[in-house]
C-alpha positions as CSV (number, residue, x, y, z in Angstrom):
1,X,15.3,-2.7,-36.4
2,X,13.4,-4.7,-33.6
3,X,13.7,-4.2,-29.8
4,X,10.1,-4.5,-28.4
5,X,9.2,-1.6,-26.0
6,X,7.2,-4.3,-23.7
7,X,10.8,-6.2,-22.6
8,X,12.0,-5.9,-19.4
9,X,15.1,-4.1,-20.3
10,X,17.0,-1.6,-17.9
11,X,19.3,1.4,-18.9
12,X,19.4,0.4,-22.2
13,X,21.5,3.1,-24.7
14,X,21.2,2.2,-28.2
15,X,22.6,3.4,-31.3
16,X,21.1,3.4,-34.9
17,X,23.2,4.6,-38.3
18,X,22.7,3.7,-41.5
19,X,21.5,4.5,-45.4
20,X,18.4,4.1,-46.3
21,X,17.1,4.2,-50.2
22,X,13.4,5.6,-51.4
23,X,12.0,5.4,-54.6
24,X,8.2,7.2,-54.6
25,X,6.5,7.6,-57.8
26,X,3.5,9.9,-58.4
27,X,0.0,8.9,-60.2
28,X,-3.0,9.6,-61.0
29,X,-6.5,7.6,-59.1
30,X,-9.7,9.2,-60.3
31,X,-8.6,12.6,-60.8
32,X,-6.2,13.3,-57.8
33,X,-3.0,13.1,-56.6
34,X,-1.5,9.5,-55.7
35,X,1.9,7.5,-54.9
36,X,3.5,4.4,-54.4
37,X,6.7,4.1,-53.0
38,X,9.2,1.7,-51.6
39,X,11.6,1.8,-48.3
40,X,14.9,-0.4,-48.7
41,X,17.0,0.3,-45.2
42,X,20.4,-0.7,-44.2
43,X,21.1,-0.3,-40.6
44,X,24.4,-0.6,-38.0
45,X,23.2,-1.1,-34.3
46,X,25.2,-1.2,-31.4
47,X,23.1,-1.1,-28.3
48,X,23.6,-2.6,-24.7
49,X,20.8,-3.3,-21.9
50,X,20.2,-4.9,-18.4
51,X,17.7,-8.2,-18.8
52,X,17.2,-10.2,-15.5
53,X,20.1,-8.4,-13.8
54,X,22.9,-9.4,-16.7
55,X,24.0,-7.0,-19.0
56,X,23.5,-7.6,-22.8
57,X,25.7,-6.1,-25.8
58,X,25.3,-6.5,-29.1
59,X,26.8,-4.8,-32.4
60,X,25.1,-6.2,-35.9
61,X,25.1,-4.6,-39.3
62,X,22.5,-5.9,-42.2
63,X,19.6,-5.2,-44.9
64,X,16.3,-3.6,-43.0
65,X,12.7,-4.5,-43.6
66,X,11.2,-3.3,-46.8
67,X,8.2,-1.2,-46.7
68,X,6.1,-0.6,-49.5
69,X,3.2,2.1,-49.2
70,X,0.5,3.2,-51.5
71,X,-1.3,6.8,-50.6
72,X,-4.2,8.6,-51.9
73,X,-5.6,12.1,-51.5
74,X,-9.1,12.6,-51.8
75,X,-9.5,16.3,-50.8
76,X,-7.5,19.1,-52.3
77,X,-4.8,17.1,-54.4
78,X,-5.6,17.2,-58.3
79,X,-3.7,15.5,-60.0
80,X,-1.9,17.8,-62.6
81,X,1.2,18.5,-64.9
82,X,4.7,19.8,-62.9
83,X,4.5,23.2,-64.6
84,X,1.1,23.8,-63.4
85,X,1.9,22.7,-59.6
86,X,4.4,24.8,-59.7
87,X,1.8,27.7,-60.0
88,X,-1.1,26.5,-57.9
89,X,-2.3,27.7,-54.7
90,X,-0.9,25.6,-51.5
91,X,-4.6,24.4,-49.9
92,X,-5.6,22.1,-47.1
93,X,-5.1,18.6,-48.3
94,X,-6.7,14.8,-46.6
95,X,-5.3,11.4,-47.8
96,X,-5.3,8.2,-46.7
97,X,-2.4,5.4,-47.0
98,X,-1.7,1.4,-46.4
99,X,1.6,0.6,-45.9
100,X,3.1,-2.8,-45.8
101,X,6.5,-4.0,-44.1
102,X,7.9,-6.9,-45.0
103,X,10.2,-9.3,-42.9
104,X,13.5,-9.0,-45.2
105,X,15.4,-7.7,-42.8
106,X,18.4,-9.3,-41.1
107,X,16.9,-11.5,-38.4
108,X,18.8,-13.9,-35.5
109,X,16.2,-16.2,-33.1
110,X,18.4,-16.6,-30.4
111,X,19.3,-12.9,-30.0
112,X,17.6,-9.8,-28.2
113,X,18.1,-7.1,-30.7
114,X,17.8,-7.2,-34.3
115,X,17.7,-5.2,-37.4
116,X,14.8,-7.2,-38.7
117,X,11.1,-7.8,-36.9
118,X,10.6,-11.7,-38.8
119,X,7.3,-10.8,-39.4
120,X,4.8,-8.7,-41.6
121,X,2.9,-5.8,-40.5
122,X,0.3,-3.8,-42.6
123,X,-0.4,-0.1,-41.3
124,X,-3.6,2.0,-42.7
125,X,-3.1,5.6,-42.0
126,X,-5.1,9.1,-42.1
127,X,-3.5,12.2,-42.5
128,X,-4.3,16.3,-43.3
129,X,-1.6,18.6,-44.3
130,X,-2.5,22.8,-44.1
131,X,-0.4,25.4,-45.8
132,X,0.6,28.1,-43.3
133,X,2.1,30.7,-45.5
134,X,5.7,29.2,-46.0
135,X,5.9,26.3,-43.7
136,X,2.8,23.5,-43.2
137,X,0.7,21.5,-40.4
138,X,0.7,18.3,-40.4
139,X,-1.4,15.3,-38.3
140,X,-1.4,12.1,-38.7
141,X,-3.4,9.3,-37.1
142,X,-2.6,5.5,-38.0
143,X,-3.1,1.5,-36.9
144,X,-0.1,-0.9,-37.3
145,X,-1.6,-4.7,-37.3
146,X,0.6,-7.0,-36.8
147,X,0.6,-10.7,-37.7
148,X,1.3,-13.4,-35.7
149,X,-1.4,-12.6,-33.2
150,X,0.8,-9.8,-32.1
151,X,-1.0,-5.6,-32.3
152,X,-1.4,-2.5,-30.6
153,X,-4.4,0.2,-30.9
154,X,-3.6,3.8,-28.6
155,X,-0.2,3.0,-27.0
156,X,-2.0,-0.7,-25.8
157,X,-0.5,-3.7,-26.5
158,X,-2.5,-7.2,-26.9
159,X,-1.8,-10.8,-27.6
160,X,-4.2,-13.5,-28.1
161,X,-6.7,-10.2,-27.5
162,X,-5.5,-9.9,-23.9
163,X,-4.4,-6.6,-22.6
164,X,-0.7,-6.7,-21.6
165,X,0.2,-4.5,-18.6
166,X,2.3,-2.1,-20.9
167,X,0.5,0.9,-22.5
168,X,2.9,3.4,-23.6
169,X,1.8,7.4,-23.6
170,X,4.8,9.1,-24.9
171,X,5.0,12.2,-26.5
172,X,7.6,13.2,-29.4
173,X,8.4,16.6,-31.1
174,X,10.1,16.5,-34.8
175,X,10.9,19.5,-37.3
176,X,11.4,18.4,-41.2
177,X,13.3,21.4,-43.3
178,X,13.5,20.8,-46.9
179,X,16.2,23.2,-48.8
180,X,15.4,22.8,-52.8
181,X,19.0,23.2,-54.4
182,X,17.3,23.2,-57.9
183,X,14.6,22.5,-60.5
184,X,15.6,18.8,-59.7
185,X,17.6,18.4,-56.7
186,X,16.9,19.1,-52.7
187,X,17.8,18.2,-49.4
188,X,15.7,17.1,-46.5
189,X,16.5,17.1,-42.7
190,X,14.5,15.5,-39.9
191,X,14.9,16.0,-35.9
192,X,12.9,14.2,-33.7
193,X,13.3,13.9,-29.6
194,X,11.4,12.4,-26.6
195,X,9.3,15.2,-24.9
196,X,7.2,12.4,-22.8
197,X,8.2,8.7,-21.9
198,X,6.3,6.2,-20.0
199,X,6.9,3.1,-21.3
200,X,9.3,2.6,-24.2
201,X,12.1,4.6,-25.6
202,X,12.7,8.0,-25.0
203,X,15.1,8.9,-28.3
204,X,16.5,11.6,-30.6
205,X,17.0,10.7,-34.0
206,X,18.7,12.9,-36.8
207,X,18.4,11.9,-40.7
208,X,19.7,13.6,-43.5
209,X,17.8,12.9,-47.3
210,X,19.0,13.4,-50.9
211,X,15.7,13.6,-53.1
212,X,16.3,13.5,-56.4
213,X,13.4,14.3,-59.4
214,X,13.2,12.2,-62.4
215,X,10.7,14.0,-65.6
């Protein structure tokens, strides 16, 4: 979906709903604990918003853009067998990522909002996880470069390397529950809501995931 925070849009309400399919594999790199895994989304937006004093409606259904991510942990990840994972100790773990999206997504020129971006954008990523007896911490800090001469770096948005007078400082809170149903079969639920919203959108979003195990 693409609806670039840095438009001059005014009480804009959209809506996002739609499957999504994951398939993450795990390997082994040098000892420890890797993946590779690929995103294929399909999205219905309906959405409406005030551009130069008009207002703008727009429903669309279609494929998303495809992301494909490899990731690697270098600190506390061995790679091992299920049955022993199942008995190890949970410890801090570090691990790094690049993720790739690619512009397969359902795309219209001469229209404001669309499911697809038309255009690539490659995203390295840094990220520690720490066990706190049943639940964990997470933080993540990451870079989406975009091509097309289009980026942003802290919330700042650039193009051609000038600063555009748009830097976003928003703030979102998110829980992720994941209810194992058995040896093979769980389910995953995300919440995520705006807490602080400058520039952009301030959001909830709700998702629901099926993950299912192959040996």
């Amino acid at each position: 979906m693409n609806a670039s925070p840095s438009l001059p849009l005014e009480d804009a309400f959209l809506r996002v709903d739609g499957p999504a399919i994951t398939y993450l594999r795990t390997i082994d790199i040098g000892g420890k604990t890797s993946s590779f895994d690929v995103y294929l989304p399909y999205f219905c937006v309906s959405g409406s918003a005030v551009l130069d004093g008009e207002r703008q409606n727009r429903s669309i259904c279609g494929q998303g853009d495809t992301k494909i991510r490899i990731s690697y942990n270098f600190i506390g990840a061995r790679a091992m067998e299920l049955s022993e994972f199942e008995r190890k100790q949970k410890k801090t773990v570090i691990g790094v990522s690049l993720q790739a999206s690619l512009p397969t997504g359902r795309y219209d020129d001469d229209k404001l909002l669309n499911i697809g971006a038309n255009r690539w954008f490659i995203k390295p990523e840094i990220g520690i996880s720490i066990p706190w007896g049943k639940w964990s911490l997470e933080l993540a800090a990451g870079l989406r470069v975009f091509f097309d001469n289009n980026y942003f770096f802290g919330g700042a948005t650039y193009l051609d390397s000038v600063p555009l007078e748009n830097r976003q400082e928003n703030a979102r809170l998110g829980l992720t529950w994941v209810v194992a149903l058995n040896g093979k079969n769980a389910l995953k639920f995300f919440a995520h809501t705006g807490v602080v919203t400058g520039i952009g959108n301030d959001s909830d979003s709700y998702r629901v995931a099926w993950i299912y195990r192959w040996d």
